[in-house]
NULUM-967324 format. One record per atom (N, C-alpha, C, O): atom name; residue number from 1; x, y, z. Coordinates in pm, 1 decimal, padded with zeros to 6 digits. Example, Ala and Ser with C-alpha at 12.3 -4.5 7.8 and 13.67 -1.06 7.14 Angstrom:
+----+-----+----------+----------+----------+
!  a !   k !        x !        y !        z !
+----+-----+----------+----------+----------+
!  N !   1 !  01319.0 ! -00569.0 !  00780.0 !
! CA !   1 !  01230.0 ! -00450.0 !  00780.0 !
!  C !   1 !  01320.0 ! -00330.0 !  00780.0 !
!  O !   1 !  01423.6 ! -00331.9 !  00846.5 !
!  N !   2 !  01285.0 ! -00225.0 !  00708.0 !
! CA !   2 !  01367.0 ! -00106.0 !  00714.0 !
!  C !   2 !  01290.0 !  00003.0 !  00787.0 !
!  O !   2 !  01340.9 !  00113.8 !  00803.9 !
+----+-----+----------+----------+----------+
//
This chain:
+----+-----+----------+----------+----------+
!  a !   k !        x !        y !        z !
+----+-----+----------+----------+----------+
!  N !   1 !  01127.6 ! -01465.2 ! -01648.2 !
! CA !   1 !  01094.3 ! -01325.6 ! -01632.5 !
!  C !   1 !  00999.6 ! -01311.3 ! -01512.9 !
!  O !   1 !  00897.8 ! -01380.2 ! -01504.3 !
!  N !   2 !  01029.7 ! -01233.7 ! -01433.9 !
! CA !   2 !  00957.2 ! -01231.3 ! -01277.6 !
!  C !   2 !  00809.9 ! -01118.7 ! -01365.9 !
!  O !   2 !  00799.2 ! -01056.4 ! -01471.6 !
!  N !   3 !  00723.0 ! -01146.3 ! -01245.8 !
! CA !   3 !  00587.8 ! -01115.6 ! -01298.1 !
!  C !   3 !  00575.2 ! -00969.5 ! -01276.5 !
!  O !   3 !  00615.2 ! -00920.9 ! -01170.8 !
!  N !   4 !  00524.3 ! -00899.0 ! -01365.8 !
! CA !   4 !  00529.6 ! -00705.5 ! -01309.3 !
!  C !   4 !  00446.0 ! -00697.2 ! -01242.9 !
!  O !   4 !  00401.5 ! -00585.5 ! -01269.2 !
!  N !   5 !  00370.2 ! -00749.9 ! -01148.1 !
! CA !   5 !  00244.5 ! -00693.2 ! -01113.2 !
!  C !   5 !  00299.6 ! -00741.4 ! -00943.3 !
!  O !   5 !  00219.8 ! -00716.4 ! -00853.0 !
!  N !   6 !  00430.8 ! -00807.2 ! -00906.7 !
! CA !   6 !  00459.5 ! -00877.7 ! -00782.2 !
!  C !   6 !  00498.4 ! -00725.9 ! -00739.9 !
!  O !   6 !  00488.0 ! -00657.3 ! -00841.5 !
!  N !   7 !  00529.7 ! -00665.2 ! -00655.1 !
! CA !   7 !  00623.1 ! -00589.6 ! -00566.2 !
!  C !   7 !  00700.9 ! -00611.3 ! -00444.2 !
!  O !   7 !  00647.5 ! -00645.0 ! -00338.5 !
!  N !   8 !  00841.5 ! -00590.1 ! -00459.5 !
! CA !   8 !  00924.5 ! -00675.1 ! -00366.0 !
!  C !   8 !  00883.1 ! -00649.0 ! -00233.0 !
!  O !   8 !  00808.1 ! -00553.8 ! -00254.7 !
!  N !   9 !  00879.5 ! -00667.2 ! -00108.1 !
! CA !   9 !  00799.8 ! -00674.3 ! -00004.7 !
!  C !   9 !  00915.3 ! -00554.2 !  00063.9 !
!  O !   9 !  00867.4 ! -00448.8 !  00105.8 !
!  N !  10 !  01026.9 ! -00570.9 !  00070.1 !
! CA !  10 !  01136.1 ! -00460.3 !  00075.4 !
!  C !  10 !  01073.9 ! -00301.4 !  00054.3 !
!  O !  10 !  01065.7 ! -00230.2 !  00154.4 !
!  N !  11 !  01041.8 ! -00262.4 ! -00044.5 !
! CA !  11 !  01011.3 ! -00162.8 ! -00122.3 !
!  C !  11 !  00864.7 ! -00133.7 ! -00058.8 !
!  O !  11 !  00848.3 ! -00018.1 ! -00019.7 !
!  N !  12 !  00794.2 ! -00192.0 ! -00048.8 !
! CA !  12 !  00631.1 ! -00223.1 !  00035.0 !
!  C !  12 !  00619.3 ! -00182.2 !  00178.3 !
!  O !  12 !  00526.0 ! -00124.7 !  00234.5 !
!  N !  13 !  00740.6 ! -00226.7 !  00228.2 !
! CA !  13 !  00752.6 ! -00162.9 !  00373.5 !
!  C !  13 !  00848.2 ! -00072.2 !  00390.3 !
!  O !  13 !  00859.5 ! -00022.4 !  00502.3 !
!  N !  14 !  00956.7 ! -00022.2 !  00260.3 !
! CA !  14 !  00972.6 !  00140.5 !  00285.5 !
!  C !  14 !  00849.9 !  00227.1 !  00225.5 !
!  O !  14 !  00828.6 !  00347.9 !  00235.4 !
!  N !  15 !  00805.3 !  00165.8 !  00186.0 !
! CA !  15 !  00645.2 !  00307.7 !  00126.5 !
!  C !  15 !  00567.6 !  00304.6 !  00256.2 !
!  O !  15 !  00522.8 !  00413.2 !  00293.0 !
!  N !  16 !  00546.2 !  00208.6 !  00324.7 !
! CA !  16 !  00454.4 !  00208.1 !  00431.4 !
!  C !  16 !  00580.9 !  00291.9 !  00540.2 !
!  O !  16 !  00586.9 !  00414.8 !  00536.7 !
!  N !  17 !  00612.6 !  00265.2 !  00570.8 !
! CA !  17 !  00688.9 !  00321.8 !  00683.6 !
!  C !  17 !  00716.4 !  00467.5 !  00658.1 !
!  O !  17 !  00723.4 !  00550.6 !  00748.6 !
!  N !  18 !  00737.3 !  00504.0 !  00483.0 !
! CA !  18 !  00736.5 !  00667.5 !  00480.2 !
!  C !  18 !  00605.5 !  00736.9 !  00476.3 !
!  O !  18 !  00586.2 !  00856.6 !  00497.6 !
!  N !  19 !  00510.8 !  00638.3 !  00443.7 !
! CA !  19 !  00387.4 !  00660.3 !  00473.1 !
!  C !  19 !  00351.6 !  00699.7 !  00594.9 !
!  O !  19 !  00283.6 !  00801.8 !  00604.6 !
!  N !  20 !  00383.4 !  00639.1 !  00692.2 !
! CA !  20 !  00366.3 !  00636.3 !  00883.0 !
!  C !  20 !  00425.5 !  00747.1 !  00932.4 !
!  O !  20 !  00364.2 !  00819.1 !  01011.2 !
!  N !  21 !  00600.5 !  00786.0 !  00877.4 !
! CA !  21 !  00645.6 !  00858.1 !  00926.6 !
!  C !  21 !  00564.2 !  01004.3 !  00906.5 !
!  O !  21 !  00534.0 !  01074.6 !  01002.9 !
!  N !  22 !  00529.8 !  01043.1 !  00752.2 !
! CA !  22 !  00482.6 !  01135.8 !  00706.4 !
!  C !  22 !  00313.0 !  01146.2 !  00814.7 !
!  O !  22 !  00279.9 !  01253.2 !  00865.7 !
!  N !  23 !  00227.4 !  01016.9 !  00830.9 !
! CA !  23 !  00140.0 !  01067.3 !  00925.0 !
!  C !  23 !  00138.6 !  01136.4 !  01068.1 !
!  O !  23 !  00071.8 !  01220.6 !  01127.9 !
!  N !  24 !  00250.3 !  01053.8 !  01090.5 !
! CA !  24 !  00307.5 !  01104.3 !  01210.8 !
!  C !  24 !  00360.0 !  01257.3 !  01255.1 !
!  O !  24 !  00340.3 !  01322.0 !  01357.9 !
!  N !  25 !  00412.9 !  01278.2 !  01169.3 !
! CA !  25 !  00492.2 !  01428.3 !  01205.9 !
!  C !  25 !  00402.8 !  01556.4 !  01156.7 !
!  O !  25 !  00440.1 !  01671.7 !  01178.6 !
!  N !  26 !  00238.0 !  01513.9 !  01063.6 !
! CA !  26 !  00193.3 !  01594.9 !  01068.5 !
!  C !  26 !  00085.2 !  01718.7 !  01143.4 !
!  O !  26 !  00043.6 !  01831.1 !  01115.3 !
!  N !  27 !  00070.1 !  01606.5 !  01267.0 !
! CA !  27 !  00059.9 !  01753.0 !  01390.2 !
!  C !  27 !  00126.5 !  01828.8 !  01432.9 !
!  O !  27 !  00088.7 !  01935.8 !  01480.8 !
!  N !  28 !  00275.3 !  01778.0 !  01422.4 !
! CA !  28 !  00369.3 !  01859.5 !  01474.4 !
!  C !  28 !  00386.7 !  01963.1 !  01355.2 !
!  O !  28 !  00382.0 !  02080.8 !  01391.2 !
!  N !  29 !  00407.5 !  01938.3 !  01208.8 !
! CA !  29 !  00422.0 !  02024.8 !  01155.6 !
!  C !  29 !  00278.0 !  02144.0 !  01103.2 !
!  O !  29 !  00281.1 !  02248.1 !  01037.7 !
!  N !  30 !  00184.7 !  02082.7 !  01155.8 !
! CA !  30 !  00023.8 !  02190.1 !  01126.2 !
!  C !  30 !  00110.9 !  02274.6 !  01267.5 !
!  O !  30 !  00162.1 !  02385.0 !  01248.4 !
!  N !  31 !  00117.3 !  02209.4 !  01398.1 !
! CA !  31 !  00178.6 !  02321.3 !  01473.5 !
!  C !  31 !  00242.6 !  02398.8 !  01483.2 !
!  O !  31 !  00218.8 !  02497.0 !  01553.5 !
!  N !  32 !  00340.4 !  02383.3 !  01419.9 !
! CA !  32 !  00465.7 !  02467.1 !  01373.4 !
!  C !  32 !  00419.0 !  02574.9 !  01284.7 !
!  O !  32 !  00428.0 !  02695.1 !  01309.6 !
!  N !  33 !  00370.0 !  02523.3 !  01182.4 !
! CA !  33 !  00278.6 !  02632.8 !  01050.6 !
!  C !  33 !  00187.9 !  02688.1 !  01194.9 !
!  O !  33 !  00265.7 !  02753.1 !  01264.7 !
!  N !  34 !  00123.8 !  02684.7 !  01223.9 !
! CA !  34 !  00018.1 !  02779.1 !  01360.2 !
!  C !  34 !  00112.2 !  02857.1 !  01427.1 !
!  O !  34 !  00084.7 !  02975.0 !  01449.6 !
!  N !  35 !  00223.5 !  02808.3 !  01464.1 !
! CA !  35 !  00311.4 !  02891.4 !  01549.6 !
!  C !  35 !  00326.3 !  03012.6 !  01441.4 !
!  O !  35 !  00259.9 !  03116.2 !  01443.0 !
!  N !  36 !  00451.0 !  02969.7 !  01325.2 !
! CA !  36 !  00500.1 !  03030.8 !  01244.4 !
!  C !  36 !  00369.2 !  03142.0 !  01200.3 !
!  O !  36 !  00417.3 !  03253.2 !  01222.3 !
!  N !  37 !  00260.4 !  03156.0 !  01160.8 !
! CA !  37 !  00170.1 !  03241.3 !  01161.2 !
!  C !  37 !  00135.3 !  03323.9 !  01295.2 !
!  O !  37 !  00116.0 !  03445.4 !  01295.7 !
!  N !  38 !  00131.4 !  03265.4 !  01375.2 !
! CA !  38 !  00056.3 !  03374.4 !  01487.9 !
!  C !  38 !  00203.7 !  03437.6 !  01513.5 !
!  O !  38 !  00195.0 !  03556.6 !  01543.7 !
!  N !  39 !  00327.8 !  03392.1 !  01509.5 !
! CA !  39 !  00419.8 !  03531.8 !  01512.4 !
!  C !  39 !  00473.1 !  03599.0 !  01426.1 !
!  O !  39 !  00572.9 !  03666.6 !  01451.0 !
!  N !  40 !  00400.3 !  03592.3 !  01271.4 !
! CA !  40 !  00400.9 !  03640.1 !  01179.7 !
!  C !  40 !  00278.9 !  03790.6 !  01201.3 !
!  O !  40 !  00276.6 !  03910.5 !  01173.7 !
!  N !  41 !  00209.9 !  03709.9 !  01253.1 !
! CA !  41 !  00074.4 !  03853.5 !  01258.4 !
!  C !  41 !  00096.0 !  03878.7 !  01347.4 !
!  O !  41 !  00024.7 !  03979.0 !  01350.1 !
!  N !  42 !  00176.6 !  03874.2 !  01519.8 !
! CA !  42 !  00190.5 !  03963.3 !  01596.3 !
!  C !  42 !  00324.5 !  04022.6 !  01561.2 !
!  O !  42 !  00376.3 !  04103.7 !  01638.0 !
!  N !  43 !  00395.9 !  03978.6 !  01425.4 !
! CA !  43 !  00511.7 !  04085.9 !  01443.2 !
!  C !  43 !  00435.5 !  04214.1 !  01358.9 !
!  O !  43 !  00472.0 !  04328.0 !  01388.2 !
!  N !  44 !  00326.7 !  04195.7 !  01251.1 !
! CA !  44 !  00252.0 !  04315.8 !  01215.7 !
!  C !  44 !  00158.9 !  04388.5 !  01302.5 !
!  O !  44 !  00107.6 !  04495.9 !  01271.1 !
!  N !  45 !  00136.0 !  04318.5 !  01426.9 !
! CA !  45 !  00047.6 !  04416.9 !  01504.1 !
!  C !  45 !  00123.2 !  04516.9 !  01578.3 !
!  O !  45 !  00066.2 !  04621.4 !  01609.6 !
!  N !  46 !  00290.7 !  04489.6 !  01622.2 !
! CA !  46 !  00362.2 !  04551.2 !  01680.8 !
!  C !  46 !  00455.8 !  04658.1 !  01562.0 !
!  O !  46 !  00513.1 !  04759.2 !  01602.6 !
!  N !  47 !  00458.1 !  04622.4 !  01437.2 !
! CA !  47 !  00509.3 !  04724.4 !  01346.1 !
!  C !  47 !  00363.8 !  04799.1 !  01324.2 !
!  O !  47 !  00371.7 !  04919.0 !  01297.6 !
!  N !  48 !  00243.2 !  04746.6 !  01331.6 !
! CA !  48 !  00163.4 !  04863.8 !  01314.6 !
!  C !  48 !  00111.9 !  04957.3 !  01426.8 !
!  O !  48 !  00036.9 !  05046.4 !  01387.0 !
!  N !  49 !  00135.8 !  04954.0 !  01547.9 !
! CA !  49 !  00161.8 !  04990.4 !  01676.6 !
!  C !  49 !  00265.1 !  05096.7 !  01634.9 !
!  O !  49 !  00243.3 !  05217.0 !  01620.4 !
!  N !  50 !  00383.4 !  05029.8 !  01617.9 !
! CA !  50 !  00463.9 !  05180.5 !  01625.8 !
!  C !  50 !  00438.7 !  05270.9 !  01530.1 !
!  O !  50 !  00460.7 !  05392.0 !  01533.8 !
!  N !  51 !  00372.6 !  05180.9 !  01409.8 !
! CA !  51 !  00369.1 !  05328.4 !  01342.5 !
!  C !  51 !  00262.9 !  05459.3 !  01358.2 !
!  O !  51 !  00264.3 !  05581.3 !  01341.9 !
!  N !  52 !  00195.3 !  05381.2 !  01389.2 !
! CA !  52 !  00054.8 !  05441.8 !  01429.0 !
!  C !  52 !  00130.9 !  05556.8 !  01535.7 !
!  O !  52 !  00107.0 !  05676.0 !  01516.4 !
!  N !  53 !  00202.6 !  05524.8 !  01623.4 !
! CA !  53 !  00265.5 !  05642.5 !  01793.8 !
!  C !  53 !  00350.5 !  05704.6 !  01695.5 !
!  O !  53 !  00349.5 !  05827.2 !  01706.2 !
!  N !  54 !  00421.2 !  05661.8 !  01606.6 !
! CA !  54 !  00493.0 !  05797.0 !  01483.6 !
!  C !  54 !  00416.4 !  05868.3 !  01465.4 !
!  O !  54 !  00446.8 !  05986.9 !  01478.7 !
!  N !  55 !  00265.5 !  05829.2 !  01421.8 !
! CA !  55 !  00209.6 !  05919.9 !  01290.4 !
!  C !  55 !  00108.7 !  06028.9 !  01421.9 !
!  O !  55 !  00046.1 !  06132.1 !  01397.9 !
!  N !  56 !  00125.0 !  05960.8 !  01551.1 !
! CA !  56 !  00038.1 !  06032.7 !  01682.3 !
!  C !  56 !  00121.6 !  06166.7 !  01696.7 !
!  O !  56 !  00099.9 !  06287.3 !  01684.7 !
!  N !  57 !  00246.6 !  06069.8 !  01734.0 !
! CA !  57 !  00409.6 !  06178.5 !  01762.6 !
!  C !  57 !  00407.7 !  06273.0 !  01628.1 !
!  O !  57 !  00457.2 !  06378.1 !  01668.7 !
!  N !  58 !  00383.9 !  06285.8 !  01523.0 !
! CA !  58 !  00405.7 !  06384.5 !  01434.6 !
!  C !  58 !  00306.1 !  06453.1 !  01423.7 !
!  O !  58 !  00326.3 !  06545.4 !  01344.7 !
!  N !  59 !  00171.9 !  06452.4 !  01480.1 !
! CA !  59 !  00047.5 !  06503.3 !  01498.0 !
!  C !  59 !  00071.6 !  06591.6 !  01637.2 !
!  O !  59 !  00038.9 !  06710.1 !  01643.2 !
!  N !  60 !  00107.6 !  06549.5 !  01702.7 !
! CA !  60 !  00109.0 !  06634.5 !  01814.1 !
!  C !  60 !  00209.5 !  06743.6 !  01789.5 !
!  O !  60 !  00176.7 !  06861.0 !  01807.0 !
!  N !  61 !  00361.8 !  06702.0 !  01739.5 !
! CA !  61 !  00440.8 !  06809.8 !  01683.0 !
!  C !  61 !  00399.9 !  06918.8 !  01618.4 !
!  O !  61 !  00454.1 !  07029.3 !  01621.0 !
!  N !  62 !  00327.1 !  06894.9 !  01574.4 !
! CA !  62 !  00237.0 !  06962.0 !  01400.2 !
!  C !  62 !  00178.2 !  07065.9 !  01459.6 !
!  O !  62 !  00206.9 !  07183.7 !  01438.0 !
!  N !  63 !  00051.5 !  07004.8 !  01575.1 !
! CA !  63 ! -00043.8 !  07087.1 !  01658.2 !
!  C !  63 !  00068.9 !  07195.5 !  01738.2 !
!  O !  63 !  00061.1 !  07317.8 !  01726.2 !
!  N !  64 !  00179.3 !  07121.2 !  01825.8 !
! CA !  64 !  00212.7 !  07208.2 !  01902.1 !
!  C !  64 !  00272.3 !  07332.5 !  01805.8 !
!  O !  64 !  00230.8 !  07448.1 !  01798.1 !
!  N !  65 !  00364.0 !  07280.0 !  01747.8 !
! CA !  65 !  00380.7 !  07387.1 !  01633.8 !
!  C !  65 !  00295.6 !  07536.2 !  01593.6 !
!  O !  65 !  00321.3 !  07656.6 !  01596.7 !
!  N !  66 !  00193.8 !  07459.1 !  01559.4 !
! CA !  66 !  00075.9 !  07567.7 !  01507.4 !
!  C !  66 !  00052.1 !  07674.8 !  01669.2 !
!  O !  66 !  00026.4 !  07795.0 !  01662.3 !
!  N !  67 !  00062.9 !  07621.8 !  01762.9 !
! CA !  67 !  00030.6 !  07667.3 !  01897.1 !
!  C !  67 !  00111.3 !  07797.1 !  01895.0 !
!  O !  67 !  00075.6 !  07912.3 !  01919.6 !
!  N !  68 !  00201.9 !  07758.9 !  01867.3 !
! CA !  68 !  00360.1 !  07848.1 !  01878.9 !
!  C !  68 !  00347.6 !  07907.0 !  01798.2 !
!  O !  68 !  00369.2 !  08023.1 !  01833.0 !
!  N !  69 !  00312.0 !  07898.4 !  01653.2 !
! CA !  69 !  00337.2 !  08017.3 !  01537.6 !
!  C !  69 !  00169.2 !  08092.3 !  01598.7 !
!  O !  69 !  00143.7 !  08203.9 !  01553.4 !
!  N !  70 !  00093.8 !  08046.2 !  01669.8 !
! CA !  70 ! -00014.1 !  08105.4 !  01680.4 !
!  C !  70 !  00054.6 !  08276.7 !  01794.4 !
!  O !  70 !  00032.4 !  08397.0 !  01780.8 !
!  N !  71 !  00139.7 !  08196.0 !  01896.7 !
! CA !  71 !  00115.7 !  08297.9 !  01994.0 !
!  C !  71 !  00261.2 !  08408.2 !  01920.2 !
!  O !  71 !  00278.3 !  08526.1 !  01951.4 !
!  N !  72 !  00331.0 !  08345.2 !  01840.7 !
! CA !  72 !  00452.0 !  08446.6 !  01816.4 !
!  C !  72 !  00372.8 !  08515.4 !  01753.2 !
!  O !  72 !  00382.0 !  08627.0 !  01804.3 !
!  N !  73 !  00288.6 !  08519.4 !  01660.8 !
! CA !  73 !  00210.4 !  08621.4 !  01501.7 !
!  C !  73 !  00123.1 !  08686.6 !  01611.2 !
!  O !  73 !  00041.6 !  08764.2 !  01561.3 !
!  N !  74 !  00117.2 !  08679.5 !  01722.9 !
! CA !  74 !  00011.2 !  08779.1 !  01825.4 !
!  C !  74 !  00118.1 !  08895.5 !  01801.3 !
!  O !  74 !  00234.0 !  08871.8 !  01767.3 !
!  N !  75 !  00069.0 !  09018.8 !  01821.7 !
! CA !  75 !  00105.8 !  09126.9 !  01820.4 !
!  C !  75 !  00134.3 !  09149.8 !  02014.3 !
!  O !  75 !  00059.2 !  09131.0 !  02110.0 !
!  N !  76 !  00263.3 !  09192.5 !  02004.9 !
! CA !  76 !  00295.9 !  09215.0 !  02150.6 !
!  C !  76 !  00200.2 !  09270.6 !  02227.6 !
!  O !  76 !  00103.7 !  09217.6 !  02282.7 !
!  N !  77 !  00250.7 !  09426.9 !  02225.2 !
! CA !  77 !  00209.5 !  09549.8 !  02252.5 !
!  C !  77 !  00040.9 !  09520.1 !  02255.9 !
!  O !  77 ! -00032.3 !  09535.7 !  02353.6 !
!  N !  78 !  00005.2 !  09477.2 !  02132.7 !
! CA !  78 ! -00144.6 !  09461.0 !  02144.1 !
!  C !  78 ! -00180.5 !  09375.6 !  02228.6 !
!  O !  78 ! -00271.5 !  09423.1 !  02296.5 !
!  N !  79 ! -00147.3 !  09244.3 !  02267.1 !
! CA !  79 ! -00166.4 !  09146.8 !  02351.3 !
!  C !  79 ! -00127.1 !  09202.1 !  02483.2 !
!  O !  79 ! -00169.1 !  09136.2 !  02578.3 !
!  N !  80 ! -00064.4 !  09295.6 !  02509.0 !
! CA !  80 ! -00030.6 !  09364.1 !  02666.7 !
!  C !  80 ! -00145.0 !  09434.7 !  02647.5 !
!  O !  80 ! -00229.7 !  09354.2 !  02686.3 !
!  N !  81 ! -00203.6 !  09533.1 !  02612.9 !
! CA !  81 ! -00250.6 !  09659.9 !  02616.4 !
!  C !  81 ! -00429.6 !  09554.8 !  02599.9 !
!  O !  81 ! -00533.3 !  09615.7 !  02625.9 !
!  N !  82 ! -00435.7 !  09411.0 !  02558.4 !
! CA !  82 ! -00596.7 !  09391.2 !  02525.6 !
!  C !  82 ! -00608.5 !  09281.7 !  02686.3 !
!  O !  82 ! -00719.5 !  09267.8 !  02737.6 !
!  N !  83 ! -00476.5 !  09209.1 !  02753.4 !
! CA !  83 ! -00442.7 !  09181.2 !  02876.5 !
!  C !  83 ! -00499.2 !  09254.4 !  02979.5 !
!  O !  83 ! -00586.8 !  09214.2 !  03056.1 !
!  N !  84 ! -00413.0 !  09431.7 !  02978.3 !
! CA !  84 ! -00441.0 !  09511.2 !  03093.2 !
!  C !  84 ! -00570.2 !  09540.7 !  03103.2 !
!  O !  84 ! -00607.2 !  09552.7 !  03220.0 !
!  N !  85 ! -00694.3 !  09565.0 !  02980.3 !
! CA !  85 ! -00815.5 !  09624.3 !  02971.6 !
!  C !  85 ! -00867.6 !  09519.4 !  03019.1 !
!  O !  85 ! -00954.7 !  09551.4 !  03099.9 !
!  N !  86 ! -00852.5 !  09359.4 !  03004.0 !
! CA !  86 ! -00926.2 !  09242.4 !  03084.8 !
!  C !  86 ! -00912.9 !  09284.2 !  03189.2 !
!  O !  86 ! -01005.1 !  09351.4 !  03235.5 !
!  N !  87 ! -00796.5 !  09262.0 !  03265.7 !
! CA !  87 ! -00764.2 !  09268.4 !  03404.6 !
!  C !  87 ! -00874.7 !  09367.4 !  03461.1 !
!  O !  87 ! -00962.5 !  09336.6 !  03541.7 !
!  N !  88 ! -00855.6 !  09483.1 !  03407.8 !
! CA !  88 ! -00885.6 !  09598.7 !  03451.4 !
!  C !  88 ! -01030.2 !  09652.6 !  03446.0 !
!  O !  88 ! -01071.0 !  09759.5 !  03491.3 !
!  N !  89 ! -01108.8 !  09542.6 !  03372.0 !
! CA !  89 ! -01215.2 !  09586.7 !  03389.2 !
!  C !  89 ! -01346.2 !  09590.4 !  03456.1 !
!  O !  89 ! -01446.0 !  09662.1 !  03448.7 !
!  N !  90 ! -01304.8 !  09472.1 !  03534.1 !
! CA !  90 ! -01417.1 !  09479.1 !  03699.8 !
!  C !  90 ! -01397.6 !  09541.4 !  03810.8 !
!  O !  90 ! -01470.0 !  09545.2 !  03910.3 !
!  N !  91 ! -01266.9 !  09605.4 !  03785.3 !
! CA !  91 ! -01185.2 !  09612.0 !  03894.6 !
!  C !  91 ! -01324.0 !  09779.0 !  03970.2 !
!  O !  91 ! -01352.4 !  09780.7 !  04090.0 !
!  N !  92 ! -01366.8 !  09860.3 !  03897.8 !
! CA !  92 ! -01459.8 !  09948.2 !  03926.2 !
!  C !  92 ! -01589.7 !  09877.4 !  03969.2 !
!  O !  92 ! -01656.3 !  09919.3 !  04063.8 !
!  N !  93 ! -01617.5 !  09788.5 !  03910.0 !
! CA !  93 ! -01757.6 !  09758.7 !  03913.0 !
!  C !  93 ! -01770.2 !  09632.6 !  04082.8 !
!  O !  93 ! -01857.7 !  09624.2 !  04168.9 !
!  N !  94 ! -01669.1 !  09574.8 !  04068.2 !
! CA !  94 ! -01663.3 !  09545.4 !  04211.8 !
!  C !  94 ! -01609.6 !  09638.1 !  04315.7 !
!  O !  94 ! -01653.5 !  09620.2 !  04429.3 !
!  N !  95 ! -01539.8 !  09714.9 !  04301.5 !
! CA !  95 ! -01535.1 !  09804.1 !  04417.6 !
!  C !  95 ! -01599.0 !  09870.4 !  04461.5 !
!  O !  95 ! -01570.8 !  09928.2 !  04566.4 !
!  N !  96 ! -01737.6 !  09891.4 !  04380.8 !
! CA !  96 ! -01851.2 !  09996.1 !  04387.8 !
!  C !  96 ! -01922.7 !  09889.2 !  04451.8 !
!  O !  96 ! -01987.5 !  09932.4 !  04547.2 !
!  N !  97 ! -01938.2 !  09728.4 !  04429.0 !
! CA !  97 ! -02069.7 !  09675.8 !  04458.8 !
!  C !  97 ! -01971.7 !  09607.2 !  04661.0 !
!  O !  97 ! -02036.3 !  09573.6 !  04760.3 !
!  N !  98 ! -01850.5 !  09609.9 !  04652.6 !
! CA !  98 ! -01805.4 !  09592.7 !  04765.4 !
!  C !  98 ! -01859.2 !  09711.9 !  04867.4 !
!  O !  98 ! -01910.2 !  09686.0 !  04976.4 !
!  N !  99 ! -01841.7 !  09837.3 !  04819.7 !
! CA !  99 ! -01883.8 !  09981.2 !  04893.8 !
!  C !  99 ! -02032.7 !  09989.9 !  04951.4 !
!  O !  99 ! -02068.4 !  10047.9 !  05054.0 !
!  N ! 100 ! -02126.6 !  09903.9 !  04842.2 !
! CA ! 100 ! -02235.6 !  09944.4 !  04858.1 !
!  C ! 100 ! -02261.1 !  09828.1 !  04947.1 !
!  O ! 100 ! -02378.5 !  09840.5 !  04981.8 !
!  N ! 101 ! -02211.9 !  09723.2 !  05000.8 !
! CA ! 101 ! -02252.0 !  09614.4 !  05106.0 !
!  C ! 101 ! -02196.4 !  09668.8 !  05208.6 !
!  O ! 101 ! -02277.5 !  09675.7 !  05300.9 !
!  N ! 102 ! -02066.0 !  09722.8 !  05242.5 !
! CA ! 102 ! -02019.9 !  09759.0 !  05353.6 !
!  C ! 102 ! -02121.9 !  09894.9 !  05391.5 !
!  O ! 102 ! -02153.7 !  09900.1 !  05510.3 !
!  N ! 103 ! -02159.9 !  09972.3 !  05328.9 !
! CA ! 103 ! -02260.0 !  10060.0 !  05353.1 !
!  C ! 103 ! -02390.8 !  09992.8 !  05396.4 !
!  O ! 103 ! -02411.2 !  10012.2 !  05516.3 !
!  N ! 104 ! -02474.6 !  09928.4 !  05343.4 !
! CA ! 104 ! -02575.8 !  09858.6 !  05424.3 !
!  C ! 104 ! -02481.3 !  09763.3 !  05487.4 !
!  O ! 104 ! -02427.0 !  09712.8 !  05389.1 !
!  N ! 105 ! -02448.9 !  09729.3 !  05552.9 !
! CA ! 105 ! -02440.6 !  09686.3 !  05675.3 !
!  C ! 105 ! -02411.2 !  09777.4 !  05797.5 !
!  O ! 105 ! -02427.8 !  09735.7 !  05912.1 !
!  N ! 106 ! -02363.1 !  09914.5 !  05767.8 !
! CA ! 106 ! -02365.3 !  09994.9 !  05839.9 !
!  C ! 106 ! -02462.1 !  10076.5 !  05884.0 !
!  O ! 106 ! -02452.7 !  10127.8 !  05995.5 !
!  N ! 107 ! -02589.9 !  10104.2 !  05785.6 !
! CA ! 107 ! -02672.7 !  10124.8 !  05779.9 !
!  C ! 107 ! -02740.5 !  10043.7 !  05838.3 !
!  O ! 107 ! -02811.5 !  10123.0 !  05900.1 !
!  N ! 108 ! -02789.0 !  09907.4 !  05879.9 !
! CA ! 108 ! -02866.1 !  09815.1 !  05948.5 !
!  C ! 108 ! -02801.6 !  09824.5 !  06089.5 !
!  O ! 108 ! -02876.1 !  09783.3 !  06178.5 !
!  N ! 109 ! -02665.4 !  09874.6 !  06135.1 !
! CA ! 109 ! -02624.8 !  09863.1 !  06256.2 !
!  C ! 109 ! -02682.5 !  09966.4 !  06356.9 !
!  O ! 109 ! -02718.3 !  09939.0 !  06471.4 !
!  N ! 110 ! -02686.3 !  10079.6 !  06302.8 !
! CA ! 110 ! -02751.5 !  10186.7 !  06334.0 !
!  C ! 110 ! -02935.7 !  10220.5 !  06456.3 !
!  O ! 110 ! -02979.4 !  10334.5 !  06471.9 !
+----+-----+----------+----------+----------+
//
């Protein structure tokens, strides 16, 4: 009866050698896991990128929107008629203060 405690030398140098292989390939595979993560989190920085310019793009829609229901609910007629009274209302008060410079200066020519 062979002794249990011998181990065939066969068997000794496939454990060592899967031993070696397994040391071996594990920089390459920590690298791979590093790769596989950093384009795992830049594919979420670029899905959270776009969503973010959706949720910008539906904000600006929203605003312009409101812009538009702002100027249609203006009352026409009223918005012409509160227009012309802007326009129209220096239009005296500078022509009087234009009159009164061209007058002194005529007055100093004298």
């Amino acid at each position: 009866m062979p002794d249990p405690t011998t181990v065939n030398p066969m068997i000794t140098d496939a454990v060592t050698q899967s031993n070696v292989k397994v040391v071996g390939e594990a920089p390459a595979m920590a690298m791979g896991s590093i790769y596989q993560s950093m384009a795992h989190s830049t594919g979420i920085l670029f899905e959270n990128a776009v969503s973010a310019a959706q949720q910008q793009n539906t904000l600006s829609q929203a605003a312009t929107n409101q812009g538009v229901m702002q100027i249609y609910s203006m009352d026409t007629m009223a918005g012409a008629g509160a227009t012309e009274k802007v326009a129209q209302s220096g239009t005296a008060d500078n022509l009087t203060t234009l009159m009164t410079v061209l007058q002194a200066f005529n007055n100093t020519g004298r």
